[in-house]
LUMGURO-988613 format. One record per residue: x negated, y, z negated of N, C-alpha, C in turn; residue in three letters. Coordinates in steps of 0.05 Angstrom, whole numbers, padded with zeros to 5 digits, always signed. Last residue first. Layout:
N
XYZXYZXYZALA...
//
This chain:
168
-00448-00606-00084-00459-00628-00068-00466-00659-00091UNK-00373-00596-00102-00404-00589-00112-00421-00620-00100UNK-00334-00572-00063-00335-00597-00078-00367-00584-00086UNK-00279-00533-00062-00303-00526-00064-00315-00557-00084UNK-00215-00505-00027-00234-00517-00061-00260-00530-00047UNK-00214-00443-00005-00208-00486-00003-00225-00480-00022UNK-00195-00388+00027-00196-00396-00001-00197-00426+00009UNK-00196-00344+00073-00204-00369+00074-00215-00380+00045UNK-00205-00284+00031-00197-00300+00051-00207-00323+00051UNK-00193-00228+00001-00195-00249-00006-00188-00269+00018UNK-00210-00152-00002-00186-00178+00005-00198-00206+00007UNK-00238-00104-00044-00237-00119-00033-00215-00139-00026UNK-00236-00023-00030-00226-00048-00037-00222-00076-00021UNK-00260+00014-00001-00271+00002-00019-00255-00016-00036UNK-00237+00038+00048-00222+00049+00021-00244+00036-00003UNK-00258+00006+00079-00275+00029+00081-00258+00039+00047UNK-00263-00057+00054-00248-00051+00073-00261-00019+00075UNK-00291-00119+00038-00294-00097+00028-00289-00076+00052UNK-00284-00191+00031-00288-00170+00053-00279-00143+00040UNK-00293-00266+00008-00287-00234+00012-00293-00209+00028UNK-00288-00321+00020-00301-00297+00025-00285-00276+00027UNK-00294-00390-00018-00281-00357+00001-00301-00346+00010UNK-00286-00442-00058-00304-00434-00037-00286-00404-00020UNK-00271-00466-00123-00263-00457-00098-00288-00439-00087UNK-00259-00509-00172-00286-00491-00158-00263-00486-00126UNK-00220-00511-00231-00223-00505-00207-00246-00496-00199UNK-00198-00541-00286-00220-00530-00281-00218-00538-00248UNK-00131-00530-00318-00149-00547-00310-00173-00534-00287UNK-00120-00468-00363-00116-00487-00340-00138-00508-00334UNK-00152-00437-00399-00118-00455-00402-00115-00477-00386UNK-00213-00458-00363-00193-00437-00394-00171-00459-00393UNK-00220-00439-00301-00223-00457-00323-00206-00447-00339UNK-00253-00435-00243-00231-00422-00253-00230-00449-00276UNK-00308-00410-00189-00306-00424-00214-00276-00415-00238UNK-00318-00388-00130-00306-00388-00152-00299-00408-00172UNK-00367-00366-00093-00362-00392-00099-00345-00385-00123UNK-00369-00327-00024-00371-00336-00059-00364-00369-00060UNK-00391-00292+00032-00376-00322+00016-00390-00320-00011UNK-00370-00224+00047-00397-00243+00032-00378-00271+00024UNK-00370-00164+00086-00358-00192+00079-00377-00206+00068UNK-00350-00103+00102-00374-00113+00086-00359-00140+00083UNK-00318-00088+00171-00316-00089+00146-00344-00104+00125UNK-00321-00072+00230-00321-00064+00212-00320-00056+00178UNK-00324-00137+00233-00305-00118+00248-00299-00097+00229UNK-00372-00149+00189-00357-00158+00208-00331-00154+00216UNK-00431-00153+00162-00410-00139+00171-00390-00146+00193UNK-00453-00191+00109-00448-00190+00131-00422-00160+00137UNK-00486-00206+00047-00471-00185+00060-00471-00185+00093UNK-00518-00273+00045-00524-00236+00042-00488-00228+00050UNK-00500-00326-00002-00515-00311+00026-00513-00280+00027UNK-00457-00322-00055-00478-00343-00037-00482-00324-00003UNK-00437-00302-00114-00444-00295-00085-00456-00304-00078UNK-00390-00334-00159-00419-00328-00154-00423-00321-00120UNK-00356-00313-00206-00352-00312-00179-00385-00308-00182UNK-00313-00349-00263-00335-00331-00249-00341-00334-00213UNK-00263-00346-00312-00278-00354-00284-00300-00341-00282UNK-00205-00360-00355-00227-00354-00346-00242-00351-00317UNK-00152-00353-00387-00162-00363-00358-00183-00352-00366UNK-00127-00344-00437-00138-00365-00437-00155-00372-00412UNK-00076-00300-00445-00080-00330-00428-00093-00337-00431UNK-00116-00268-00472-00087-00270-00477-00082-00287-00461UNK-00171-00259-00452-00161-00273-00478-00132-00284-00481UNK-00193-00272-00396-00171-00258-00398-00165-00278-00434UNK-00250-00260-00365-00233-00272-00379-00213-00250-00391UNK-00309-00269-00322-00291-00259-00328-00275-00273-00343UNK-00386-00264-00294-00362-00272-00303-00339-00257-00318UNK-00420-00262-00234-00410-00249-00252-00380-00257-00269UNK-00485-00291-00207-00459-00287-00222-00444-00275-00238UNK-00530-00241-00177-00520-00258-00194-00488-00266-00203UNK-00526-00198-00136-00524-00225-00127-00520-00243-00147UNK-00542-00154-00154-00563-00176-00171-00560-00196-00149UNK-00500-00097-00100-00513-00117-00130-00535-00134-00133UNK-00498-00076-00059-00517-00060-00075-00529-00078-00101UNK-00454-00109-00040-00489-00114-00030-00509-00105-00045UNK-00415-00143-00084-00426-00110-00083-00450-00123-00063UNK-00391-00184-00110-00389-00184-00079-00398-00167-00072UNK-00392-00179-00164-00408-00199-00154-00415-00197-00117UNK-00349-00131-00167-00381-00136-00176-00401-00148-00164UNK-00307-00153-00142-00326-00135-00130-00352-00134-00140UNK-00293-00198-00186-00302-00203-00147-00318-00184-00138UNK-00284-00168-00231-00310-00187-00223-00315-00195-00194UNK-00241-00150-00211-00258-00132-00215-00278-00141-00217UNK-00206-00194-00200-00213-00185-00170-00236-00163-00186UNK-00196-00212-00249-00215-00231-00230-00224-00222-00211UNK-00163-00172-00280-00199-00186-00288-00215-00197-00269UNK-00116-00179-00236-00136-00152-00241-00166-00160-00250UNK-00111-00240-00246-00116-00231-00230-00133-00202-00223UNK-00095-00237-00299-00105-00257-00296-00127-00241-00269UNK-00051-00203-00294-00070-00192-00303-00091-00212-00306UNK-00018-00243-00263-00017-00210-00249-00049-00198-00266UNK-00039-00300-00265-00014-00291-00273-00030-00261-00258UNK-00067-00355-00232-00070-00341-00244-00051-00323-00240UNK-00051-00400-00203-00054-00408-00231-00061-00379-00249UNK-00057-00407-00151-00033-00401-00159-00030-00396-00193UNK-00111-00369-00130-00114-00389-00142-00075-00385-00158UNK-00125-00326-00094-00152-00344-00103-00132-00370-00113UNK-00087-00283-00083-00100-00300-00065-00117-00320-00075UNK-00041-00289-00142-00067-00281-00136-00079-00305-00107UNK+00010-00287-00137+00006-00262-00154-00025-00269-00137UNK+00057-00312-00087+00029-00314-00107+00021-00294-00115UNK+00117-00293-00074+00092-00300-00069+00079-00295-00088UNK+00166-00348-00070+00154-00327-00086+00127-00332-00068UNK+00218-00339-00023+00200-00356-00028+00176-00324-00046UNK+00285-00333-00042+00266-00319-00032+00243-00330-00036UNK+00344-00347-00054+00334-00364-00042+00304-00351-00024UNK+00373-00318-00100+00356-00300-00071+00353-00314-00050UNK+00395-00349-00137+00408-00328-00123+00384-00317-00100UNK+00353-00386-00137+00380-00401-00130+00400-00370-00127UNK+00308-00355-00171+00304-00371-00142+00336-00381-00124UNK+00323-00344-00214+00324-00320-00195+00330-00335-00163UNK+00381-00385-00244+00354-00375-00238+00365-00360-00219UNK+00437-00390-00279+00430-00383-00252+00397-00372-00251UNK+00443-00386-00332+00461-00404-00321+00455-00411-00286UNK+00423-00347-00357+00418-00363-00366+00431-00388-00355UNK+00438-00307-00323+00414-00313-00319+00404-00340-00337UNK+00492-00284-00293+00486-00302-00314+00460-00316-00313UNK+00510-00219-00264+00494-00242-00268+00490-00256-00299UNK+00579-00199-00260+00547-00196-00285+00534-00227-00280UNK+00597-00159-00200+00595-00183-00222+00568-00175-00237UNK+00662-00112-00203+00626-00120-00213+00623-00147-00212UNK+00712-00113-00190+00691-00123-00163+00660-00122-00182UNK+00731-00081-00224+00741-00105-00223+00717-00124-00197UNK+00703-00021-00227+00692-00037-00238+00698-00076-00237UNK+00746+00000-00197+00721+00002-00180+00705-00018-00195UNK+00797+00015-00219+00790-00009-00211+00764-00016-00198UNK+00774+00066-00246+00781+00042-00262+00786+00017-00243UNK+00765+00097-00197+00739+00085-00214+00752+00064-00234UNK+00815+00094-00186+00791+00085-00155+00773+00076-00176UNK+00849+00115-00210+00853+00090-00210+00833+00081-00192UNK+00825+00178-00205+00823+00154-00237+00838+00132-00230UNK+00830+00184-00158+00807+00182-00164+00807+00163-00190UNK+00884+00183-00153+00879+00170-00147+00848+00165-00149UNK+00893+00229-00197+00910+00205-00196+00900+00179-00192UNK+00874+00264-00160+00861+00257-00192+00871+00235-00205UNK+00917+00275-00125+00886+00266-00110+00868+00260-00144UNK+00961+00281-00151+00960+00262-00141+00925+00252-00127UNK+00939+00343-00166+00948+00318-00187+00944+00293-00175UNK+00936+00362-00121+00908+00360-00137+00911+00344-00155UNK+00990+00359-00102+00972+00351-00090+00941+00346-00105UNK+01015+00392-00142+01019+00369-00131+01002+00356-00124UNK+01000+00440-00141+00985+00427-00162+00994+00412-00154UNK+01006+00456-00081+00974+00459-00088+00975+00451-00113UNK+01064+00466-00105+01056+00446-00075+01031+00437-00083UNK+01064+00506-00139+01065+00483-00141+01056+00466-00122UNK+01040+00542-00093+01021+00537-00121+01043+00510-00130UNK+01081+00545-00062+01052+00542-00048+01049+00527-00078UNK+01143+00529-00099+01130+00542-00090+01098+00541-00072UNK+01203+00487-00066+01169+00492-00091+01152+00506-00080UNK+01265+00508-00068+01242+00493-00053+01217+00504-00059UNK+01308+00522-00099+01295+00486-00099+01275+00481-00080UNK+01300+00578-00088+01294+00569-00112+01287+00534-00112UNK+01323+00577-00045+01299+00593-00044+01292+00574-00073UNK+01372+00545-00038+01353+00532-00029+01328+00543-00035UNK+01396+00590-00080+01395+00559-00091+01375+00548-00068UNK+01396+00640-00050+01376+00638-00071+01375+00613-00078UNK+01433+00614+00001+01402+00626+00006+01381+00629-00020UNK+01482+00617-00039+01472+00592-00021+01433+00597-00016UNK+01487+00668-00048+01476+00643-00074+01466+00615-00061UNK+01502+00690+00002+01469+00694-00020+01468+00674-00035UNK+01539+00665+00017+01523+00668+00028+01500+00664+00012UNK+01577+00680-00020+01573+00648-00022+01545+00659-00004UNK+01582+00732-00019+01570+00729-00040+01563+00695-00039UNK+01603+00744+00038+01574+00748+00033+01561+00747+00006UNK+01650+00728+00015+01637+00707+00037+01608+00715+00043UNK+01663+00756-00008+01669+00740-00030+01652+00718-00002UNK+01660+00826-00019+01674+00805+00005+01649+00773-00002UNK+01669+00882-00055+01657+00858-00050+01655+00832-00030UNK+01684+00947-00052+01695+00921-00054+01676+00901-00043UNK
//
């Protein structure tokens, strides 16, 4: 015979066993809701882009960064302006060299120049240094400038004390 109070019992104990979710559901719950929230992280993650308007905003007015000069010699000359001019500098600035002038150009701009070496090769704090005289023309309006360069142990030369250069 059955007793009707240990049958409420059990059904009671299997209805909570049964409404309450198993590990593995629990564990897809949770991986659902964490994917959930990844795909609303990257769809709103894009509302915070901005797209520069370049045709509405120069570089200068977002950075407020002062440019620097592509070439110690002279603001007038562009990046490859510059390569042509510093490979004639060494030429001309070599001790091993003529000492003659050596000239340079850049077709695709239009710059020109030449670098002539005035007095010997000096050494000075361990470095080879010589004053030139630079001559800059072409596109641009015609520059003489006065320097000296210096030839470092790597063998590359730096460009200093640049002023324009009156002819006597």
């Amino acid at each position: 015979m059955l007793n009707t109070g240990n049958i409420v019992i059990v059904s009671r104990i299997q209805s909570a066993v049964t409404s309450r979710p198993s590990r593995n559901a629990r564990a897809l719950e949770l991986l659902f809701a964490k994917a959930i929230l990844l795909a609303t992280t990257v769809c709103l993650g894009g509302c915070s882009t901005a797209i520069p308007l370049p045709s509405f905003i120069s570089q200068e007015d977002i950075t407020g960064s002062i440019r620097k000069p592509v070439s110690p010699l002279s603001s007038n000359l562009d990046a490859e302006d510059w390569r042509r001019a510093s490979g004639a500098l060494g030429i001309a600035l070599d001790p091993q060299g003529s000492g003659a002038p050596v000239r340079w150009d850049n077709p695709t701009s239009g710059v020109k120049g030449a670098f002539i070496p005035v007095g010997e090769a000096q050494a000075v704090d361990g470095l080879i240094c010589r004053a030139f005289v630079s001559e800059l023309g072409g596109s641009h309006p015609a520059q003489s400038l006065q320097g000296t360069g210096c030839r470092d142990k790597s063998g590359d030369w730096t460009v200093s004390d640049v002023k324009p250069w009156k002819k006597a």
